[in-house]
Backbone as a ProteinNet text record, in pm:
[ID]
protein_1_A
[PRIMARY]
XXXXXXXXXXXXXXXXXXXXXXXXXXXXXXXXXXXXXXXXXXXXXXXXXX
[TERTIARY]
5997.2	5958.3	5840.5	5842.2	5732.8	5625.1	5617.9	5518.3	5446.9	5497.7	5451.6	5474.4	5574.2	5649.9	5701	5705.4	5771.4	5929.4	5965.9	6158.8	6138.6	6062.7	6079.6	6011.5	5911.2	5838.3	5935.9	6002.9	6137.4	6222.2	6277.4	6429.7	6347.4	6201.4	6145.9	6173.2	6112.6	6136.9	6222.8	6374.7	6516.4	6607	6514.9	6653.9	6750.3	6776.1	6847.3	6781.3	6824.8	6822.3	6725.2	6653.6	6536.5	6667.4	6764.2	6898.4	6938.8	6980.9	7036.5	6935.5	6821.2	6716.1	6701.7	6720.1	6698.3	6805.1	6913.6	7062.3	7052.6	7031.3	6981.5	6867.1	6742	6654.2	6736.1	6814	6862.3	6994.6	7045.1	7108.9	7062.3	6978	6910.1	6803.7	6743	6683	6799.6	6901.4	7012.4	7049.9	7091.1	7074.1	6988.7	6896.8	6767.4	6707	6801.4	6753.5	6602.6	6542.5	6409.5	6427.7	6308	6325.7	6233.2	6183.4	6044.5	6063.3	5962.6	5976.1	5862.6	5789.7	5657.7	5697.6	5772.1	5831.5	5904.9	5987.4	6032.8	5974.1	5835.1	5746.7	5678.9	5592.8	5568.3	5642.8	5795.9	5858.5	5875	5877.5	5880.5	5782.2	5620.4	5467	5526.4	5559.8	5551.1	5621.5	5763.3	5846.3	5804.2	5768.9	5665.7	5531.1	5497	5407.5	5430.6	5560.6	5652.6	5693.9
1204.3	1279.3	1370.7	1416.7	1523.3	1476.2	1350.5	1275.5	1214.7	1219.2	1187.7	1081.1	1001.8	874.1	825.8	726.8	705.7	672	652.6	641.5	498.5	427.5	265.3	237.9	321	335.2	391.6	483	544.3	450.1	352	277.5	170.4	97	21.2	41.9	168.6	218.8	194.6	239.1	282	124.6	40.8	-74.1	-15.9	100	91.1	111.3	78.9	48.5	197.8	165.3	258	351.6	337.9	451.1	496.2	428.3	554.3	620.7	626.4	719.7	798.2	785	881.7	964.1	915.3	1032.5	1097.6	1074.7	1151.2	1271.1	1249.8	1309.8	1368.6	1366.6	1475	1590.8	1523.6	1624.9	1683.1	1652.4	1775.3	1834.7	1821.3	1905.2	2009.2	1976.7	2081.7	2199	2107.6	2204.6	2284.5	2273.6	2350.5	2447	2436.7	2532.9	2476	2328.8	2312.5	2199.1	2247.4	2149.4	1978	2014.7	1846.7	1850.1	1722.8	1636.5	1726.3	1788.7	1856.6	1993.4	2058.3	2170.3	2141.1	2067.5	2008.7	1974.1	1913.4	1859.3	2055.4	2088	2194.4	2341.2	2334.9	2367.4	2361.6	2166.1	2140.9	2163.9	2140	2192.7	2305	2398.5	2565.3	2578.9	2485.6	2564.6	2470.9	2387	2320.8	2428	2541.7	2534.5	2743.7	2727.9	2878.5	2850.2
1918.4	2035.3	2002.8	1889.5	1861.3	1818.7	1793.5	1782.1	1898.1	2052.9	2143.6	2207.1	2101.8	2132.4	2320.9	2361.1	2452.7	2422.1	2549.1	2463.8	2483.8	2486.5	2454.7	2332.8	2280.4	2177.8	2036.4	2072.3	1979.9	1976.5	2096.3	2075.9	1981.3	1960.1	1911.1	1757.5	1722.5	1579.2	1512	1576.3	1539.7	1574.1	1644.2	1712.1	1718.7	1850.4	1967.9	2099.6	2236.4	2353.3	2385.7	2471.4	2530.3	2617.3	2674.9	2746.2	2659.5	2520.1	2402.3	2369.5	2369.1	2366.3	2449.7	2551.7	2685.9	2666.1	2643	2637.2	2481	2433.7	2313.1	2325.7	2427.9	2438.4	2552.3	2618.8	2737.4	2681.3	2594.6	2494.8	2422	2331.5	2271.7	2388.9	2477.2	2599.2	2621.1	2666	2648.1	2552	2462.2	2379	2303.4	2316.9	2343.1	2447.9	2514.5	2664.5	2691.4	2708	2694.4	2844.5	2935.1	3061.8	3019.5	2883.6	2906.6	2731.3	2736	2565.5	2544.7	2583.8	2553.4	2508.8	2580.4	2519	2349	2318.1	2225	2064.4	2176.4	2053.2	2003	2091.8	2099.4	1973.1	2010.4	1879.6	1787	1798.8	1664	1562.7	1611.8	1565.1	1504.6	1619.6	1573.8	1424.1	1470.5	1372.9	1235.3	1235.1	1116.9	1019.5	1140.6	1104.4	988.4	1019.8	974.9	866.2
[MASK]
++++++++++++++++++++++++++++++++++++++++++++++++++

């Protein structure tokens, strides 16, 4: 995701299904208190960069 990936581009990587990607990316959105994959990636930069 923080790479900018699509979730058909991620399920490609990993061989699983582009929906187990999506529910994966909507649970951690959750638990993150984060509304988008851009916010996400965004953190991840930051906190990379601490």
């Amino acid at each position: 995701m923080a790479d900018g990936l699509s979730s058909k581009e991620v399920a490609e990587r990993l061989t699983i299904s582009p929906r187990t990607v999506d529910g994966l990316v909507e649970r951690i959105l959750r638990k993150l208190d984060f509304s988008s994959r851009t916010q996400v990636a965004s953190w991840v930069t930051a906190s990379a960069v601490s």
